[in-house]
N, C-alpha and C positions, 0 to 999 in steps of 0.2 A: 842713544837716541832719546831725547826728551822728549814729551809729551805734552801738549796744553788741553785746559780744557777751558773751552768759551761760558766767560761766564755773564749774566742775564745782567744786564746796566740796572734796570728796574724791577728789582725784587718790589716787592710788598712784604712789609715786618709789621707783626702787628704785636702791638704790645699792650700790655693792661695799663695803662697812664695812672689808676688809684693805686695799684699794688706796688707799682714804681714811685709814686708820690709819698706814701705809705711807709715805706721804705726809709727812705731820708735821709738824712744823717745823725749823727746821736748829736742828741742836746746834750744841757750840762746834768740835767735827773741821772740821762741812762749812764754816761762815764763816771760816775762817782765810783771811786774805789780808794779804800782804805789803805792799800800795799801802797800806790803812787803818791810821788810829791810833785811831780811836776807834770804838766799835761800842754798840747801843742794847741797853738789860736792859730788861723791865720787873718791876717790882719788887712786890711786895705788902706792906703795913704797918700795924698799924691806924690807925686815924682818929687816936686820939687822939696817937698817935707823930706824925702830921701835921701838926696843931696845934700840937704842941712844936716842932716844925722852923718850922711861919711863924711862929712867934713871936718865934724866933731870930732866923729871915730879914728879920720886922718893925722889930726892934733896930738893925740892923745897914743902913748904909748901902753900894748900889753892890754888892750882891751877891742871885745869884737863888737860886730853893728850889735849884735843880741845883747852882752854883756852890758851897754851903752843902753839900750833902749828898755831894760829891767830897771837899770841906774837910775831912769829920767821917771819910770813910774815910782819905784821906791820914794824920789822925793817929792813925786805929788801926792804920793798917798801921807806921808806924814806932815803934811801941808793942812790935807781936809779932814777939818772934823770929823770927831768920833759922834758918832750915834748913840 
């Protein structure tokens, strides 16, 4: 025999909004750490810039969308000036 139990559509949650704001997510100060070399972004792009990338990545043998889109920074970065 299963049993339900009715539950309230409209709770009330109350939450602290600064201590949740507060919170956050780590910036780039709090992850520094010396052990790692690589660290995760996420990124936002439109669509259609995504489609030009798998299409690239389509072309191309033995390489993934990541592996392609470290490649396309690598050669901007040695494009612009050094500081």
């Amino acid at each position: 025999m299963s049993v339900r139990k009715r539950l309230e559509r409209h709770q009330q949650v109350t939450v602290n909004v600064d201590a949740l704001i507060d919170k956050g997510a780590k910036v780039k100060e709090d992850r520094i750490d010396e052990g790692k070399k690589w660290v995760f972004i996420n990124v936002r792009i439109p669509i259609d810039m995504l489609d030009n990338v798998d299409d690239a990545v389509d072309n191309r043998v033995g390489i993934s969308r990541t592996g392609w889109i470290l490649e396309a920074i690598h050669e901007k970065l040695k494009r612009e000036p050094k500081e």
